[in-house]
Biotite code that builds the C-alpha atoms (Angstrom):
import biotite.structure as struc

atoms = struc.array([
    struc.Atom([108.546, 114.144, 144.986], chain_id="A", res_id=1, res_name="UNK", atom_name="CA", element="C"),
    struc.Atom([105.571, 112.871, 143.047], chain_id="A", res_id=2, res_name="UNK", atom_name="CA", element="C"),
    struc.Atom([103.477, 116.506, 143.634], chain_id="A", res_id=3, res_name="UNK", atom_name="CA", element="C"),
    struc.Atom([107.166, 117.922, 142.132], chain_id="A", res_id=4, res_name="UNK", atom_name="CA", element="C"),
    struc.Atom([106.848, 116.055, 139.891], chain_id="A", res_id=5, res_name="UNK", atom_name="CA", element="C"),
    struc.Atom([103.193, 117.760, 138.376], chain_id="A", res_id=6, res_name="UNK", atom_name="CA", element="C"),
    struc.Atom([103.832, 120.792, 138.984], chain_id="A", res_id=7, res_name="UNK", atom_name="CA", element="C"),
    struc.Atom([106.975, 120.606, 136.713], chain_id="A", res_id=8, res_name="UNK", atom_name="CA", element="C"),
    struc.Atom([104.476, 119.266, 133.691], chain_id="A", res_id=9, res_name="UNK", atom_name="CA", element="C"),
    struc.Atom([102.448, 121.914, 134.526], chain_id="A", res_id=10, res_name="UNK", atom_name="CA", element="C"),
    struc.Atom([104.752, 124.478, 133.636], chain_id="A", res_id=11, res_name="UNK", atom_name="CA", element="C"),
    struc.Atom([106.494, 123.116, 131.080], chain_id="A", res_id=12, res_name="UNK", atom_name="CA", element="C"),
    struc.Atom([103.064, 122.564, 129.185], chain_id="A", res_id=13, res_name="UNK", atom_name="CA", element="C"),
    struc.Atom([101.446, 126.045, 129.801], chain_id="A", res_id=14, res_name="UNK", atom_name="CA", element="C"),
    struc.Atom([103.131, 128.711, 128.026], chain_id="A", res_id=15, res_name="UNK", atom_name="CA", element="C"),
    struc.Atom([101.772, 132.076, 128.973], chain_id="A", res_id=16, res_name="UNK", atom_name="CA", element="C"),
    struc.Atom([103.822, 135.069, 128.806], chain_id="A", res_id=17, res_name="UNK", atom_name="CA", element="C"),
    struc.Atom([101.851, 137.122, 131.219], chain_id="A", res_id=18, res_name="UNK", atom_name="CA", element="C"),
    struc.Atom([104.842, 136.367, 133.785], chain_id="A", res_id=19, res_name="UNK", atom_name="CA", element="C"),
    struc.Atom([106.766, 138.554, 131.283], chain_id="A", res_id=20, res_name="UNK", atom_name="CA", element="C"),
    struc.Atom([107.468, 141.899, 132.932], chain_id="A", res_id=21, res_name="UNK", atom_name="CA", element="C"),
    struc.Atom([104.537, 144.336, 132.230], chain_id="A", res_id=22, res_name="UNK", atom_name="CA", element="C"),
    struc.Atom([106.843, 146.939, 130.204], chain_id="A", res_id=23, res_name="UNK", atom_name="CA", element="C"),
    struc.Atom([107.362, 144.421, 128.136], chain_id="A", res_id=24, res_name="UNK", atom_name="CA", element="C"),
    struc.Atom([105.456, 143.011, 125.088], chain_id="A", res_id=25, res_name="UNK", atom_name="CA", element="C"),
    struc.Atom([103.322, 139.977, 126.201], chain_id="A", res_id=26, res_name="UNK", atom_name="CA", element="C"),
    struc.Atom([102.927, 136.569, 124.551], chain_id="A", res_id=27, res_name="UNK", atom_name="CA", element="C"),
    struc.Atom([99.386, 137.721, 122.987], chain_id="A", res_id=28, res_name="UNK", atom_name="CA", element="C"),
    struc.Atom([101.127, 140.941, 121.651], chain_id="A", res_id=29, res_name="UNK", atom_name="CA", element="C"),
    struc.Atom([103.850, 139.269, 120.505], chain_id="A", res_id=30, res_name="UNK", atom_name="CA", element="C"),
    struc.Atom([102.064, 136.671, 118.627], chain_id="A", res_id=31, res_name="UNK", atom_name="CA", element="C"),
    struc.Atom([98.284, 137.059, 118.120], chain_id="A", res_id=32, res_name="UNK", atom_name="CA", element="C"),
    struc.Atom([95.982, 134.481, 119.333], chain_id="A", res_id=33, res_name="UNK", atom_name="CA", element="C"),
    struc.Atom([92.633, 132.945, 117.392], chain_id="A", res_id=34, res_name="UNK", atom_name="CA", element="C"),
    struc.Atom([90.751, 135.990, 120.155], chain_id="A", res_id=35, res_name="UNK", atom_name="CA", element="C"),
    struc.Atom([92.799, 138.682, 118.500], chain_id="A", res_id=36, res_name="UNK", atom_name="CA", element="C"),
    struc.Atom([94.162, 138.134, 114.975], chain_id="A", res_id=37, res_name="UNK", atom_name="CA", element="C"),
    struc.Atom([93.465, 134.470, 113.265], chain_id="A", res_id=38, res_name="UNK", atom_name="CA", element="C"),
    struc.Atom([96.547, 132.889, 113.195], chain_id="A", res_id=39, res_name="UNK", atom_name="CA", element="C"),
    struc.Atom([98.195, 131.206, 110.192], chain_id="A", res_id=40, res_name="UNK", atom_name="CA", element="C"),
    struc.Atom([99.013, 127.551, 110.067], chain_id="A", res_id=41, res_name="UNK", atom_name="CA", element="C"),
    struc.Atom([102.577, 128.326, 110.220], chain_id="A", res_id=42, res_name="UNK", atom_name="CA", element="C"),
    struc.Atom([102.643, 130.923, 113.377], chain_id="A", res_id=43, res_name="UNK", atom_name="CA", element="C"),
    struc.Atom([100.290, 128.033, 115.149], chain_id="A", res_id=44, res_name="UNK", atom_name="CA", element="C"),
    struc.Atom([103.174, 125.380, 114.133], chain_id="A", res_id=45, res_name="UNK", atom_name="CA", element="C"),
    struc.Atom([105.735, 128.316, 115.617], chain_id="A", res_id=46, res_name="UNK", atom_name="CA", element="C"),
    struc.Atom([103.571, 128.299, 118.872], chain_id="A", res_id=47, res_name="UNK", atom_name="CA", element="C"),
    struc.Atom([103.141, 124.696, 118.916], chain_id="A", res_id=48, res_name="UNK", atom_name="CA", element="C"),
    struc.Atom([107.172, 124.104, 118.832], chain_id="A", res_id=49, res_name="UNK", atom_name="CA", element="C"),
    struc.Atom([108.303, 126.360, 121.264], chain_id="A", res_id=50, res_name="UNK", atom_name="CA", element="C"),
    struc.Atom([105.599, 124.928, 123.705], chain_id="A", res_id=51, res_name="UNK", atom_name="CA", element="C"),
    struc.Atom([107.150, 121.435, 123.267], chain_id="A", res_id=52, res_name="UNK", atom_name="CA", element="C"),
    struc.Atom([110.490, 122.545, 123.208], chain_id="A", res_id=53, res_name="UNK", atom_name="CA", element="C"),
    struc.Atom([109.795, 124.655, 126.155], chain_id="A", res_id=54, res_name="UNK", atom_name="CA", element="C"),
    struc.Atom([108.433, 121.512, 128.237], chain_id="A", res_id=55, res_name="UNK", atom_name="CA", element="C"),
    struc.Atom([111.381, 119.471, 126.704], chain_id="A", res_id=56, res_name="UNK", atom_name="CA", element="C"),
    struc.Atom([113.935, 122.022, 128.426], chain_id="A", res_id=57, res_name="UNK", atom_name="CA", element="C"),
    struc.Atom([111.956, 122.094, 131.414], chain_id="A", res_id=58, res_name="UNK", atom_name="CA", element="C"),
    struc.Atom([111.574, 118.218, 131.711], chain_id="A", res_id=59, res_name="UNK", atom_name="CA", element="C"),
    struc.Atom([115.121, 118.424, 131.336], chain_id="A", res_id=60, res_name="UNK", atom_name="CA", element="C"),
    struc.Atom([115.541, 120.266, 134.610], chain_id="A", res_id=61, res_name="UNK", atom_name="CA", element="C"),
    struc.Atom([113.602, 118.139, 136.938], chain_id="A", res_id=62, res_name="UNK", atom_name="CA", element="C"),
    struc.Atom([113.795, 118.034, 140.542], chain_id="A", res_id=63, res_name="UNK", atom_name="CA", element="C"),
    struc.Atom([115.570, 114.573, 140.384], chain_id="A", res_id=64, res_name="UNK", atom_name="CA", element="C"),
    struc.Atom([118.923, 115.764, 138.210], chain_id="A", res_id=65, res_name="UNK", atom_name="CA", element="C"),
    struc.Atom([118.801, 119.097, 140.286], chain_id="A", res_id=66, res_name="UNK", atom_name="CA", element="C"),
    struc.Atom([118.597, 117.027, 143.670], chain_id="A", res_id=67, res_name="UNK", atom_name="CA", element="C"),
    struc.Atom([121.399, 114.556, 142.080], chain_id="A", res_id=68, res_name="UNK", atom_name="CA", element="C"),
    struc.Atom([123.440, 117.135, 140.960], chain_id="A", res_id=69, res_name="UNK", atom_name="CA", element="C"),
    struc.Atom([123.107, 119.231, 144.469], chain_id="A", res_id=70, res_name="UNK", atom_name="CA", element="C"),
    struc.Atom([122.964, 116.002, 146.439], chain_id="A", res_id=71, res_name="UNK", atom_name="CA", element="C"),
    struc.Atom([124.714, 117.060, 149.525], chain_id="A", res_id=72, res_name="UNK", atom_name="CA", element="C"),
    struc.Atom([122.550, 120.462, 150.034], chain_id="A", res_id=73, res_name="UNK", atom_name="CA", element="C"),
    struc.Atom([120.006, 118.347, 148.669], chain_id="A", res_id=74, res_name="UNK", atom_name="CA", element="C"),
    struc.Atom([120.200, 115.272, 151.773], chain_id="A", res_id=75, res_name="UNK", atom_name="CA", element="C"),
    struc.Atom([121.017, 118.386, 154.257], chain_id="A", res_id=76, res_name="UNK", atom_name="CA", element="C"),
    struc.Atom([117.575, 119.920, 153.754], chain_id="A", res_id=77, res_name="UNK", atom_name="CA", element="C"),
    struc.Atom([115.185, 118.286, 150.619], chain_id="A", res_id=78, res_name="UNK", atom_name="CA", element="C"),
    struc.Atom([112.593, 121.188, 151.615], chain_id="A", res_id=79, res_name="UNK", atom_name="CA", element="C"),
    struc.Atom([114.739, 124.053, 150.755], chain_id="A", res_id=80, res_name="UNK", atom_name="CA", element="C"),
    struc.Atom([116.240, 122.218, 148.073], chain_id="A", res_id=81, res_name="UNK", atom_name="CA", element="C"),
    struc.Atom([112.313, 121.579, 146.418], chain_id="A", res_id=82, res_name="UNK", atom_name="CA", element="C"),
    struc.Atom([111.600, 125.627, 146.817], chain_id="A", res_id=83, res_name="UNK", atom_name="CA", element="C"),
    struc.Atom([114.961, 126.553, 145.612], chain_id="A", res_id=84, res_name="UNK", atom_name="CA", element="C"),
    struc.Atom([114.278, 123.906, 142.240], chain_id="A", res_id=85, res_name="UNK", atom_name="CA", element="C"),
    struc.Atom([110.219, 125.328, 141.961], chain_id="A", res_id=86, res_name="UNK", atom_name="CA", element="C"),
    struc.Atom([112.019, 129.160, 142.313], chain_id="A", res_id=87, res_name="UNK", atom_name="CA", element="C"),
    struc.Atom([114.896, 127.861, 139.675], chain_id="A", res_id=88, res_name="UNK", atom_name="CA", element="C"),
    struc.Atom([112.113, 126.639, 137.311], chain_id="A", res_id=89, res_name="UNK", atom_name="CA", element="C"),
    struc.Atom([110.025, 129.644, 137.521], chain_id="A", res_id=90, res_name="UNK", atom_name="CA", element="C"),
    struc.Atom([112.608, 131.777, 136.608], chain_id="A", res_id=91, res_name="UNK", atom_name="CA", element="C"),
    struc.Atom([114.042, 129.671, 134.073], chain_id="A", res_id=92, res_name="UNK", atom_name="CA", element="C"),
    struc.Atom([110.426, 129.674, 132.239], chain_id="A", res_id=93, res_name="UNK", atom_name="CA", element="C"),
    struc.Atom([109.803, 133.387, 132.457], chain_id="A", res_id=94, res_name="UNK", atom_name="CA", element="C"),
    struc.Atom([113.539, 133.913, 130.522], chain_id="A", res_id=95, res_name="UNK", atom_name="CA", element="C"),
    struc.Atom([112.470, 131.699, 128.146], chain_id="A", res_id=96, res_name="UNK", atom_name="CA", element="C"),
    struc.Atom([109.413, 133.094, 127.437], chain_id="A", res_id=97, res_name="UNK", atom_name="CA", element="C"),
    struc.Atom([111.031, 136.769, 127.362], chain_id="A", res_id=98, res_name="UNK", atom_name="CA", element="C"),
    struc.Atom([113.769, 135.701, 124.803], chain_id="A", res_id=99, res_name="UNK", atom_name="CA", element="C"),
    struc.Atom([110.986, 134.507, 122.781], chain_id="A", res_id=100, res_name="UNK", atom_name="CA", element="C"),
    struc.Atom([108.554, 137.339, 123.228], chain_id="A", res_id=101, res_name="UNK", atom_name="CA", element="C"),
    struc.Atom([111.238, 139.448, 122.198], chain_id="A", res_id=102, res_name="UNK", atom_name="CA", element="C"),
    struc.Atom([112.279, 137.215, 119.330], chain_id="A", res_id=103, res_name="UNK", atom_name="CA", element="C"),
    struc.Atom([108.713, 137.798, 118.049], chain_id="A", res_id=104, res_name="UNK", atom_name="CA", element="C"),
    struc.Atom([108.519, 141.526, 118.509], chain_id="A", res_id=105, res_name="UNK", atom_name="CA", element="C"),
    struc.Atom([111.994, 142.013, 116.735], chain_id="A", res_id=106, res_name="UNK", atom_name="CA", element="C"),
    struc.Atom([112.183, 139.423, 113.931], chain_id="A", res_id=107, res_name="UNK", atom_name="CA", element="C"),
    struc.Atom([108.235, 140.443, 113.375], chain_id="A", res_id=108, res_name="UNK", atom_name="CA", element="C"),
    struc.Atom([107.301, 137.354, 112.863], chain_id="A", res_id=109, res_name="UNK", atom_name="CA", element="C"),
    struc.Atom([103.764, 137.571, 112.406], chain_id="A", res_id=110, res_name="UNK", atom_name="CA", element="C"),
    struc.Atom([104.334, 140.123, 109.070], chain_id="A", res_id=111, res_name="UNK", atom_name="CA", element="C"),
    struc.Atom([107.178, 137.579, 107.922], chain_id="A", res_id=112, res_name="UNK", atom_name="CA", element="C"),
    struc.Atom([104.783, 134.527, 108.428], chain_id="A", res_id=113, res_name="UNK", atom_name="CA", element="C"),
    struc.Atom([102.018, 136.552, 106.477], chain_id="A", res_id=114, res_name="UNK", atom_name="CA", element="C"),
    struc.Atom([104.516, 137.435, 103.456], chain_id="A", res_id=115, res_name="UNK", atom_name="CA", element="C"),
    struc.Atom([105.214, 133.713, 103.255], chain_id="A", res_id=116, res_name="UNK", atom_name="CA", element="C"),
    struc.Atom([101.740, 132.465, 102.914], chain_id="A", res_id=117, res_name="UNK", atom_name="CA", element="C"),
    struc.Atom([101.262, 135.547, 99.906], chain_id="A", res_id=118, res_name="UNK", atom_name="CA", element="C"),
    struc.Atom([104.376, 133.809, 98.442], chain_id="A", res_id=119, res_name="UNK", atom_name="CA", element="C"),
    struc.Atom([102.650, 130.453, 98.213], chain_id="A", res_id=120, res_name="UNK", atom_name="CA", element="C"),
    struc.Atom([99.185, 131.821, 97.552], chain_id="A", res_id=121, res_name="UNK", atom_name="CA", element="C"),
    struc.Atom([101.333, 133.531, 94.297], chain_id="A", res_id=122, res_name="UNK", atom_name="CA", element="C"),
    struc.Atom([103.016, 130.220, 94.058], chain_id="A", res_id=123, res_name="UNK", atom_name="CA", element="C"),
    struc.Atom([99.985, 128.367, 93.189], chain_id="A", res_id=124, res_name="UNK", atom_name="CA", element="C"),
    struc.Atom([98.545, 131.075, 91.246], chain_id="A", res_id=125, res_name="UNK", atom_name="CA", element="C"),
    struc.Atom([101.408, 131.082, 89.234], chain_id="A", res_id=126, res_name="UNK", atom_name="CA", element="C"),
    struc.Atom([100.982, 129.182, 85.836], chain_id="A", res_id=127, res_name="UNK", atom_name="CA", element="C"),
    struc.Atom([105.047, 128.756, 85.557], chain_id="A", res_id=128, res_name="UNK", atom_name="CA", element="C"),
    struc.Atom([106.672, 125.433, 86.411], chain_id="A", res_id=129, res_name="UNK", atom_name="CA", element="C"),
    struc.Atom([108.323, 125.986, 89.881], chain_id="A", res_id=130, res_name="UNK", atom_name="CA", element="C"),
    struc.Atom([111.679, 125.659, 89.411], chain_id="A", res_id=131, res_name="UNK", atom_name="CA", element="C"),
    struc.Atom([113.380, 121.899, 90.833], chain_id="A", res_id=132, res_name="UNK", atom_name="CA", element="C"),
    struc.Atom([116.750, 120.770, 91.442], chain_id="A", res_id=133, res_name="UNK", atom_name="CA", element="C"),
    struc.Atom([118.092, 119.156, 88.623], chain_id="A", res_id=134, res_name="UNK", atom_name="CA", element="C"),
    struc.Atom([120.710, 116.676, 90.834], chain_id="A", res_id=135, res_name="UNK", atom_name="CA", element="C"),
    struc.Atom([124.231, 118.865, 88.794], chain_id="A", res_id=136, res_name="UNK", atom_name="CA", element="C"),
    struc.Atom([125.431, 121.121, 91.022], chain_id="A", res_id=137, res_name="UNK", atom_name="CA", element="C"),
    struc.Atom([126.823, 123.495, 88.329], chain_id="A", res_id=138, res_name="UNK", atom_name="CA", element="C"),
    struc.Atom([123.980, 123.274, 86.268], chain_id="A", res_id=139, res_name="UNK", atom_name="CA", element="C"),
    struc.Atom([121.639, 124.422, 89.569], chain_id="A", res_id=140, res_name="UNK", atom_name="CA", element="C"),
    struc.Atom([123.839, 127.094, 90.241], chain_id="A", res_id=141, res_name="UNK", atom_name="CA", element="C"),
    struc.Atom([124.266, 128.262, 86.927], chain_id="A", res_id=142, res_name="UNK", atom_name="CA", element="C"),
    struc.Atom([120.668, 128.641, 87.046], chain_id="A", res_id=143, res_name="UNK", atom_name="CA", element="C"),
    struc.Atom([120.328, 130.152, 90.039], chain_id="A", res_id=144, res_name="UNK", atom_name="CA", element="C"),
    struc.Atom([123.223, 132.698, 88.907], chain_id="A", res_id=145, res_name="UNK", atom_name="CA", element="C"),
    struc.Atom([122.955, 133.763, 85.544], chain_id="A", res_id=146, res_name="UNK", atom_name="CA", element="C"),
    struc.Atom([119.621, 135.763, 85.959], chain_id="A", res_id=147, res_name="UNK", atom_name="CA", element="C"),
    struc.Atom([121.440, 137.877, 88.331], chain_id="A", res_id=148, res_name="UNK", atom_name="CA", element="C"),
    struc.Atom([124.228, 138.150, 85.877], chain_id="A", res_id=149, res_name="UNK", atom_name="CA", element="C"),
    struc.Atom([121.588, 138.924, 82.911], chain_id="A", res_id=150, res_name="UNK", atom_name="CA", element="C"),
    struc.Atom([120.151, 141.790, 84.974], chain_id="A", res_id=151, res_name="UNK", atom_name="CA", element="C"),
    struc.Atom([124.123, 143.469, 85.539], chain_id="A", res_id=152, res_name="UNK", atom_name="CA", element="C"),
    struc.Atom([124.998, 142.708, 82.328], chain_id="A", res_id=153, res_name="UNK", atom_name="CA", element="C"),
    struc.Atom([121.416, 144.626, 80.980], chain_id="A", res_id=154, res_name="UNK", atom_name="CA", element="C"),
    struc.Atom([122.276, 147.264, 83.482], chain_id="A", res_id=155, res_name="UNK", atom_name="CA", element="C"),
    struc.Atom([126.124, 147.848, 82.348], chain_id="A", res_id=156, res_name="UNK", atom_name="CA", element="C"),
    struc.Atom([124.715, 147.919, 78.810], chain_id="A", res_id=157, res_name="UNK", atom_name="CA", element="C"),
    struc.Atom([122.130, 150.580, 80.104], chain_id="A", res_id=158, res_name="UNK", atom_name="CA", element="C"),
    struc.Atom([124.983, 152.546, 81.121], chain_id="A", res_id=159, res_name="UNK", atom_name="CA", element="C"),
    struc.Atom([127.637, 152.277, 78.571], chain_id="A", res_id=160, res_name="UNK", atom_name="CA", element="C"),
    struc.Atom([124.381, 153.265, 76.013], chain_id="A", res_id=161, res_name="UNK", atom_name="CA", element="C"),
    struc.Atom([124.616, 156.470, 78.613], chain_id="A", res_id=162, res_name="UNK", atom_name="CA", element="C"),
    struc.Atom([127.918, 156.898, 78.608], chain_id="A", res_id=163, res_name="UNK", atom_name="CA", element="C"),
    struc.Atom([128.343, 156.368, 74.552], chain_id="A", res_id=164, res_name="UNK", atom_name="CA", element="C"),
    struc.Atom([125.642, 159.406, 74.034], chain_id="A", res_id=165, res_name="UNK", atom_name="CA", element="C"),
    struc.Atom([127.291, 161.796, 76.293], chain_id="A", res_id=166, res_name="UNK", atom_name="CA", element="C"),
    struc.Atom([131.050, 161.114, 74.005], chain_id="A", res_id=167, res_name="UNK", atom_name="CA", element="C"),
    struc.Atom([128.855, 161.409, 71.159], chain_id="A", res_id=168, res_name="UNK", atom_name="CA", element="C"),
    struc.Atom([127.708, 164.943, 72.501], chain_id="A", res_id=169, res_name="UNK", atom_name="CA", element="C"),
    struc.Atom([131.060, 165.846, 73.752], chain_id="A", res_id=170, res_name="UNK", atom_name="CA", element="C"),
    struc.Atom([132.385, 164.585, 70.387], chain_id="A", res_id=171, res_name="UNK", atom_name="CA", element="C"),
    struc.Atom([130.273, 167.266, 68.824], chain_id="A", res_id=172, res_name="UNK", atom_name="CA", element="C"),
    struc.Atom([131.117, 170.295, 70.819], chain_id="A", res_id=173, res_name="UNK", atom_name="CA", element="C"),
    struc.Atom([134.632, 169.656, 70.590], chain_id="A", res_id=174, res_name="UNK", atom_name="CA", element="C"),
    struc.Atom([133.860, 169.733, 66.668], chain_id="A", res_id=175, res_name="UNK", atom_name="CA", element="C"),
    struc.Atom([131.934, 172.804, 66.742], chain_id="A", res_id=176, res_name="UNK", atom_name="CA", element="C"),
    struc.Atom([134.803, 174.583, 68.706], chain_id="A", res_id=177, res_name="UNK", atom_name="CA", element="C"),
    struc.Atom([137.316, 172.749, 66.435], chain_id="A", res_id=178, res_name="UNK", atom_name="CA", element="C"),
    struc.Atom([135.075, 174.448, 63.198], chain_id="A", res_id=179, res_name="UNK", atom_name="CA", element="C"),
    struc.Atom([135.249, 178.140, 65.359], chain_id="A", res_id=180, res_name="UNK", atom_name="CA", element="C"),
    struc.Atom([139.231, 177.579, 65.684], chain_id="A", res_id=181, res_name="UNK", atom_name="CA", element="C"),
    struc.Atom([139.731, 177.532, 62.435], chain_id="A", res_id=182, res_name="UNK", atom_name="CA", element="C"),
    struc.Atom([137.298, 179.573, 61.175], chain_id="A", res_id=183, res_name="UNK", atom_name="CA", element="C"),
    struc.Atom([139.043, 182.351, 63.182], chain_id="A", res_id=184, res_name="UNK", atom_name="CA", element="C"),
    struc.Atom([142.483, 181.256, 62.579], chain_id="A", res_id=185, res_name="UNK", atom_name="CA", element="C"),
    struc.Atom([141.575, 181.887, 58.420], chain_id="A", res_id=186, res_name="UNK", atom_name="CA", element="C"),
    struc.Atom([140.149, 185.303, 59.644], chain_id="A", res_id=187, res_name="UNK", atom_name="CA", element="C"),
    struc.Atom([143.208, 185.864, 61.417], chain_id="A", res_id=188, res_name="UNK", atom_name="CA", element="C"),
    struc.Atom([145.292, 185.076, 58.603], chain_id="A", res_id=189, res_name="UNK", atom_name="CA", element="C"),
    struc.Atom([143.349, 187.176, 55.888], chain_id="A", res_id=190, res_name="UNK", atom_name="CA", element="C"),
    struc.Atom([144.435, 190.141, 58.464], chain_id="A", res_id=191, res_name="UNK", atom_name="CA", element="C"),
    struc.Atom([147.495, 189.665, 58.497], chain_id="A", res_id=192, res_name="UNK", atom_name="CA", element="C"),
    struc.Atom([148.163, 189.221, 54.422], chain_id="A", res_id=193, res_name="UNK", atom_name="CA", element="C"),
    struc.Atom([146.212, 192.183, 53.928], chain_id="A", res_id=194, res_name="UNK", atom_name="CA", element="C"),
    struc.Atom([148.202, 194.216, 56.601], chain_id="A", res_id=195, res_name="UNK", atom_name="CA", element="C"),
    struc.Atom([151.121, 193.039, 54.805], chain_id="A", res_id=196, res_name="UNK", atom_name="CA", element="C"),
    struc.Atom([149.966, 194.155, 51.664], chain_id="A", res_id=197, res_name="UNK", atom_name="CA", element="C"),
    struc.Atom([149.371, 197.639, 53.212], chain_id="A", res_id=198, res_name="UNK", atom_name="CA", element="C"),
    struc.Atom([152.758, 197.675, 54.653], chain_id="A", res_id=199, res_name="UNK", atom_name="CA", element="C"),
    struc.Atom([154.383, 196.850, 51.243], chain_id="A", res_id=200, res_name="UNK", atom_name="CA", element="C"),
    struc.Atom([152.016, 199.698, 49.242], chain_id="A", res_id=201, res_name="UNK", atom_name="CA", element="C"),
    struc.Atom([153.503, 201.880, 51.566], chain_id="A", res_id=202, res_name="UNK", atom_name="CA", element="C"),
    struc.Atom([157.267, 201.144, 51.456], chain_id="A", res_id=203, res_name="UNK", atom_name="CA", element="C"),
    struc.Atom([156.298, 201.760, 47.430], chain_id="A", res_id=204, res_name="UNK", atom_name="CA", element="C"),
    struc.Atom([155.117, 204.790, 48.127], chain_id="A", res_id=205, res_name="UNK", atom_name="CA", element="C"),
    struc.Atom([157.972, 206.001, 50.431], chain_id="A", res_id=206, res_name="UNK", atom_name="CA", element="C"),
    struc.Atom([160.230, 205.040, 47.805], chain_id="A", res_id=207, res_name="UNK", atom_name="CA", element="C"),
    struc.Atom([158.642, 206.566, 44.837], chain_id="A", res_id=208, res_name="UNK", atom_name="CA", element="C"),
    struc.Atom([158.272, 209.504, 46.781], chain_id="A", res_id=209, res_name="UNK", atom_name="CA", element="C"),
    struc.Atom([161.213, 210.757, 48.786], chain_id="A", res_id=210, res_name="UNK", atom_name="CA", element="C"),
    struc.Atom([160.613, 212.790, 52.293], chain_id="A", res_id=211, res_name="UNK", atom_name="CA", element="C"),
    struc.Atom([162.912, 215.271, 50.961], chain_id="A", res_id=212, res_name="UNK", atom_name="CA", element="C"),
    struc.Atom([160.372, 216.228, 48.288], chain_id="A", res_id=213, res_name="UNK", atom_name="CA", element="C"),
    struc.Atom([158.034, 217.719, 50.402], chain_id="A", res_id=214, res_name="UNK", atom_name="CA", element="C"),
    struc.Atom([160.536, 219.713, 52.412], chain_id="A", res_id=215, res_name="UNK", atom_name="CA", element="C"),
    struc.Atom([159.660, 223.782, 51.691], chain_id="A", res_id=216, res_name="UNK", atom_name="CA", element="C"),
])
């Protein structure tokens, strides 16, 4: 029970993901060790906390709840039931270390981790006051909301300023054509008086002047 026993710690303390299937990504491709890339402080925290939590899980599962909780099977045969808990532990420990490989590789950690330590390098750079709770609700979130609301209400301007010059544009074509109209329309009109003045000299003429004049 005792040898178990320290085998158990020794899993739960050693996380290597070279148990990880080989067509998968590995532990140091998921996250780079001090041999490949030098790791932050925060991805060695991140490293740090799933070891612990992965030896918490595992001392969770020790041979003495499994054999309690398969006590029967257990007091039938304690051999098989000691490989069957070292074969339920191995596999437990290689899932685990999967799910987190492949938490790494998706999430890409190591970039996010590396865009949060530019953030605080530009944070202490920065010669603005970082900005604090103030302890009002409505007051924090009025601060935290009105920027946003600033920037739409800039952009709407923007775009009614867009929308005003294009009316103002249309505004003038529909001027100029309104100017053409008319112009024609007077054009039109001087026709038509002096057609009616033609057709009036020449009902003056037919009357001064009867066809029966000219007849030979």
């Amino acid at each position: 029970m005792e040898e178990n026993t320290e085998t158990k710690t020794n899993i739960a303390t050693n996380i290597d993901c070279s148990a990880v299937n080989p067509t998968s990504m590995t532990a140091e491709q998921a996250v780079p060790t001090s041999s490949q890339h030098s790791e932050s402080g925060r991805l060695k925290v991140f490293n740090k906390v799933m070891e612990r939590s992965l030896a918490k899980y595992i001392d969770d599962a020790s041979f003495q709840r499994f054999a309690k909780t398969f006590h029967p099977f257990y007091k039938r045969n304690p051999q098989v039931m000691e490989d069957i808990h070292k074969q339920f532990i191995s596999d437990l420990q290689r899932t685990i270390q999967e799910d987190i490989c492949r938490l790494v590789e998706q999430g890409d950690l190591q970039c996010k981790l590396d865009e949060l330590d530019q953030l605080e390098r530009a944070a202490e750079n920065s010669k603005e006051p970082a900005w604090r709770p103030s302890g009002v609700p409505e007051e924090d979130l009025c601060d935290f909301v009105m920027p946003y609301y600033l920037k739409q209400e800039a952009s709407l301007q923007e775009e009614l300023k867009k929308i005003q010059a294009e009316n103002a544009a249309l505004s003038q074509q529909v001027q100029a054509a309104r100017e053409v109209i008319a112009s024609t329309e007077l054009r039109i009109a001087a026709a038509v008086d002096e057609w009616e003045e033609c057709v009036k000299e020449s009902r003056k003429m037919t009357a001064l002047c009867p066809a029966d004049t000219f007849d030979v």
